[in-house]
C-alpha positions, 0 to 999 in steps of 0.5 A, spaced: 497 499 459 500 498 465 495 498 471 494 498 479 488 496 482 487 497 489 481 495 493 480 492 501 478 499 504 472 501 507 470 503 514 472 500 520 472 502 527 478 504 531 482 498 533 479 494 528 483 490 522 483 490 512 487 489 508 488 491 501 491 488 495 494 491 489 493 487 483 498 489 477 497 489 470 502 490 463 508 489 468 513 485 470 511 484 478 517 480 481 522 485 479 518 492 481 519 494 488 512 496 491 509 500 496 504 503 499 502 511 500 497 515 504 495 521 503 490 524 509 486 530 507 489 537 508 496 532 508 502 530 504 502 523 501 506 520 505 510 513 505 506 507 509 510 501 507 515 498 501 517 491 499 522 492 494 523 485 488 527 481 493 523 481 499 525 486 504 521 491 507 520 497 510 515 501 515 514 508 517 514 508 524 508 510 525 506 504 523 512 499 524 509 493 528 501 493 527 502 493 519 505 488 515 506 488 507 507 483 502 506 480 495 505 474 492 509 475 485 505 469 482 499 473 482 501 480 481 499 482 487 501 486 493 498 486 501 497 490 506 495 488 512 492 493 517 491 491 525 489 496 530 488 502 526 487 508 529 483 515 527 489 517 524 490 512 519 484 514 515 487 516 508 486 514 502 491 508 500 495 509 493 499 502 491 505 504 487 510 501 483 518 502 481 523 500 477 529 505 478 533 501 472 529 504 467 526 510 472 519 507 471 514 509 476 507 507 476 501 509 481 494 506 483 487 510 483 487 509 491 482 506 496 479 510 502 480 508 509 476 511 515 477 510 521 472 511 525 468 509 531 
């Protein structure tokens, strides 16, 4: 049964640094592409960041330039690097994986972040 396990949130002041990890199980890692969404409270899930199987990635602009995504196909995981967070990045963090050839299309449980001074 594939499962994506997300863990690394926590609280953190503004300005402050986590990063969270995805770790995939029952799934061929190196040939999803990968993201990471958020969903606020009262909001939509929305896109943060995706990797897709051959590296490349893409970043919602409000976070281009203070997140950084990656994966370590090795170890079926996938990273979120999160600095200089701001209040408005508290939400819960939901890995999702995708294989558009077959439509498959996993997700995680999520992992709460709250910024907060």
């Amino acid at each position: 049964q594939v499962q994506l396990v997300e863990s690394g949130g926590g609280l953190v002041q503004p300005g402050g640094s986590l990063r969270l990890s995805c770790v995939a199980s029952d799934i061929i890692f190196s040939a999803y592409d990968m993201g990471w969404y958020r969903q606020a409270p009262g909001k939509e899930r929305e896109l943060v960041a995706t990797i897709t199987s051959g590296g490349d990635t893409n970043y919602a602009d409000s976070v281009k330039g203070r997140f950084t995504i990656s994966r370590d196909n090795a170890k079926n995981t996938l990273y979120l690097q999160m600095n200089s967070l701001k209040l408005e990045d508290t939400a819960v963090y939901y890995c999702n994986a995708k294989r558009h050839i077959f439509q498959y299309d996993y997700w995680g449980q999520g992992t709460q972040v709250t910024v907060s001074s």
